[in-house]
SEZATI-335261 format. One record per residue (C-alpha): residue in three letters; z negated, y, x. Coordinates in steps of 0.001 Angstrom, whole numbers, plus 500000, padded with zeros to 6 digits. Layout:
# residues N
ALAZYX;...
END
This chain:
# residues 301
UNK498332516006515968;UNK499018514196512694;UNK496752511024514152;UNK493780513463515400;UNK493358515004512045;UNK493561511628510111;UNK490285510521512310;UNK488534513576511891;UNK485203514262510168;UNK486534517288508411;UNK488035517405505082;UNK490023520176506014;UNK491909518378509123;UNK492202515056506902;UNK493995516544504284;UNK496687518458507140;UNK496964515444508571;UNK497947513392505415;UNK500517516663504416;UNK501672516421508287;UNK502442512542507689;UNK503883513148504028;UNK506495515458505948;UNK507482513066508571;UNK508316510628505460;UNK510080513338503814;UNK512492514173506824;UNK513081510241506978;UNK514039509634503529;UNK515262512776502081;UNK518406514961502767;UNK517752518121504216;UNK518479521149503339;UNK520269523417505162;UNK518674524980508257;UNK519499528295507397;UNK518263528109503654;UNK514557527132505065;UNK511866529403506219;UNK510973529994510125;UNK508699527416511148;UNK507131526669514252;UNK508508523632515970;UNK505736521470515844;UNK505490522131511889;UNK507019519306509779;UNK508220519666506617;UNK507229519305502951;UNK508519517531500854;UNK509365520614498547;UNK511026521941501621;UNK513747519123501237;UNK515918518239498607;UNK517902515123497445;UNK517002511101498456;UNK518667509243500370;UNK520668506381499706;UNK518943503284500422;UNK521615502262502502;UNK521987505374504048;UNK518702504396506011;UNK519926501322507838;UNK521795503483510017;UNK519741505955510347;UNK518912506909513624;UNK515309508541512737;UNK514203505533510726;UNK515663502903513159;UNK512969504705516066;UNK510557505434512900;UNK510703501624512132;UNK510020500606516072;UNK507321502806516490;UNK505408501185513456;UNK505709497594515122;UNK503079498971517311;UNK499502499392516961;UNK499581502393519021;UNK501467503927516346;UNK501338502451512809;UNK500729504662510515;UNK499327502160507676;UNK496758500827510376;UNK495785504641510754;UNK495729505454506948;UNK493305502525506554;UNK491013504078508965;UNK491455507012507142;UNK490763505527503582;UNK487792503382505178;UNK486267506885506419;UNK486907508400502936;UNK485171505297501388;UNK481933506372503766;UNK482065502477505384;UNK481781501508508942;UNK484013498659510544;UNK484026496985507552;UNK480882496822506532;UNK480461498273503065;UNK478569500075501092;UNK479510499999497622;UNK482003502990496236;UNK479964503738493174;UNK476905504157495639;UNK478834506519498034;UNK480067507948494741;UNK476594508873493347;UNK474807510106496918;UNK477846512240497513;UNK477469513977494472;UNK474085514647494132;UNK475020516361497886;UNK478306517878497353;UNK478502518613493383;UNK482350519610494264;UNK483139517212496967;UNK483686514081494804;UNK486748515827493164;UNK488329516577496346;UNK487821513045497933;UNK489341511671494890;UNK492128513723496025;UNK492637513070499733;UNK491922509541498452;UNK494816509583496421;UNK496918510926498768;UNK495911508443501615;UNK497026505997499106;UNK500403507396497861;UNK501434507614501475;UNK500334503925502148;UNK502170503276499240;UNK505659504638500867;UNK505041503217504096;UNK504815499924502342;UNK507796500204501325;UNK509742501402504187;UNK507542498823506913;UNK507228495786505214;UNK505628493877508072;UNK502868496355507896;UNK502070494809504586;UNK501196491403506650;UNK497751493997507795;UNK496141493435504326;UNK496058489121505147;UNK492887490704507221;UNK490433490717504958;UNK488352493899506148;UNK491936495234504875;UNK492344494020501770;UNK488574494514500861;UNK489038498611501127;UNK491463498622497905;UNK489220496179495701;UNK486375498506496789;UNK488436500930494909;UNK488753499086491725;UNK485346499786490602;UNK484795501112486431;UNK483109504199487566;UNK486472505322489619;UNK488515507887488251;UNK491752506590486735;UNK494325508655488746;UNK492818506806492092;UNK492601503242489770;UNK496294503963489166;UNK497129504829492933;UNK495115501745493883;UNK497275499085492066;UNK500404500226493085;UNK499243500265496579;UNK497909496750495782;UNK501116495206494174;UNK503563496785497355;UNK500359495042499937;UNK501359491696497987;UNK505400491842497641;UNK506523488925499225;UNK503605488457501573;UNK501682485508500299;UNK498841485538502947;UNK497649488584501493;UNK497519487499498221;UNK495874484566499457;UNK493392487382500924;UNK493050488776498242;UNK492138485763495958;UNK489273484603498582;UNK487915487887497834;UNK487100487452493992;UNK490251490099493556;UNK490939487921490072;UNK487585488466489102;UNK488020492595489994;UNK491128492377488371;UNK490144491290485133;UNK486620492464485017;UNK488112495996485183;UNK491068495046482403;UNK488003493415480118;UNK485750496554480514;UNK485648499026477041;UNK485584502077479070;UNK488610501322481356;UNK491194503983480250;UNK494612502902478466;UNK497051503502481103;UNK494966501855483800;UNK494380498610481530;UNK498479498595481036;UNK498697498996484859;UNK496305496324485302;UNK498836494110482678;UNK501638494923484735;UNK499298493889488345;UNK498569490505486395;UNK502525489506485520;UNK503409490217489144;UNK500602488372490441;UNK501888485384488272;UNK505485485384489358;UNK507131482774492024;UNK506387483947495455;UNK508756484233498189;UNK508878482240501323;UNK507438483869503884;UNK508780484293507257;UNK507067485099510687;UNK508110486906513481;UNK506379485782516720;UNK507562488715518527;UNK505980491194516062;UNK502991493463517723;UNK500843493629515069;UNK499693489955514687;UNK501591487922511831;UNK503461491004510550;UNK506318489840508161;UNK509796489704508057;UNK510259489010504696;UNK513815489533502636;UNK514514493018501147;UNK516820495459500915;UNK516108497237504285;UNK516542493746505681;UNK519336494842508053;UNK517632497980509462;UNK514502495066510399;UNK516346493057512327;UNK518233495935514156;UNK515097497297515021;UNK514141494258516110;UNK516881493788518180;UNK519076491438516066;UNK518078488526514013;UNK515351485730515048;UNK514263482237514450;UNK511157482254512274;UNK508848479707511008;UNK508000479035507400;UNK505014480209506447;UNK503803477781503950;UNK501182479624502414;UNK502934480012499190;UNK500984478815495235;UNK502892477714492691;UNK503223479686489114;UNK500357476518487639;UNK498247477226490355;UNK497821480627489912;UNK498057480222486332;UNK495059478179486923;UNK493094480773488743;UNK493726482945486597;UNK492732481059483586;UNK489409480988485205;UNK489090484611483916;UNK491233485292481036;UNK491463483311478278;UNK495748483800477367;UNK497201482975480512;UNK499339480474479475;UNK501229483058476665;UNK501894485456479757;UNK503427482735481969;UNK506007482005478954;UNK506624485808478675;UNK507533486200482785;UNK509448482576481692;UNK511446484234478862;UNK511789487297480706;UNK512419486723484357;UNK511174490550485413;UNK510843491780489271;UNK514243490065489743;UNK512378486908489591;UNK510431486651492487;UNK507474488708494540;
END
């Protein structure tokens, strides 16, 4: 149900289908109340997240039964609910396979249509992205779908002056969790003038002053070490990552136990991207000696 109204035409099903996904999340990661304090609810209805209370422990989740066959399911095309987001956020965008049209142009024709309708796709935009955001997080070889550049390319559409700052905000930390510890995607990103979007958007005047400190923030993470990256060859969606985190135990028990993985090699140095990035902004070198002095992120991304 939740995958039909993601690919639907109508606003309407879009936004059930992102509240229907939102509430599979929620019975995943938060502790549920008890059944007889909630409402009646049809069987097929999932749940809120105001209709649950209390997070889980971290922990908690890598013996979790309902992530464990969550996390499987996800290692799938079939059922990957990033990979389905993206198709949602690519139809929200008004593209086609990839092949853009630019957001402020979409922006402007839909509303000269639809005087209301650019407020609301903000919103479902937003959404799409929050969600993608959590998913991120909880599948972290579904980040290895933004190497694809026809992936990565959707959120830098996003990061365009004329955007609203709530989805410029939702954007970048989408963008940062696409990027922990999965260097081919922020190789992706670089071959896609995302520098240049980056700090075009942090040099504009009219750029709002939380989005310009989120964009800060983007820019120190983008500069710290990287992570050796690891790849799975069993992994169904091509090149997806198995890369060290704190859910590490749960990924290899849904993977059936621990596997031999090459080194990806993709990795830059701090100077090399410090070098990039000087390309564009003109103090890169005091930044690298405040991450230096500093060590935030625990050090590495």
């Amino acid at each position: 149900m939740a995958f039909d109204s993601l690919s639907s035409a109508d606003p309407l099903k879009v936004r059930k289908g992102l509240r229907q996904v939102e509430g599979l999340l929620a019975q995943i990661c938060l502790a549920r109340e008890k059944a007889s304090a909630l409402p009646r609810r049809r069987s097929t209805q999932l749940l809120t997240s105001s209709q649950v209370k209390g997070g889980k422990e971290l922990s908690a989740l890598v013996d979790d039964p309902a992530f464990l066959e969550f996390f499987k399911l996800q290692e799938g095309f079939e059922w990957n609910l990033t990979l389905r987001l993206i198709g949602t956020l690519e139809r929200l965008l008004g593209k086609s396979n990839g092949k853009g049209i630019l957001v402020a142009a979409n922006r402007t024709l839909r509303e000269t249509q639809h005087p209301t309708s650019g407020g609301q796709n903000d919103l479902m935009i937003i959404s799409c992205l929050n969600i993608m955001h959590g998913l991120l997080l909880l599948h972290p070889p579904s980040r290895a779908l933004f190497a694809r550049e026809t992936h990565m390319i959707l959120l830098l559409d996003l990061l365009e002056p004329e955007a609203c700052p709530a989805v410029l905000s939702s954007t970048l930390l989408t963008l940062v969790t696409a990027l922990l510890e999965n260097p081919r995607a922020a190789r992706s990103f670089e071959s896609l003038d995302g520098l240049l979007t980056i700090t075009s958007l942090f040099k504009t005047r009219t750029t709002n002053k939380e989005v310009k400190f989120k964009l800060l923030e983007f820019i120190y993470f983008y500069l710290m070490p990287e992570t050796p990256h690891t790849v799975n060859n069993g992994d169904l969606l091509t090149g997806l990552s198995r890369s060290p985190s704190k859910l590490g135990g749960a990924h290899s028990r849904a993977a059936g136990g621990p596997q031999k993985k090459p080194e990806d090699r993709s990795t830059r140095t701090i100077q090399e991207k410090q070098a990039m990035l000087g390309k564009y902004l003109s103090n890169v070198g005091q930044l690298v000696d405040d991450l230096r002095a500093n060590v935030p992120y625990g050090g590495v991304v």
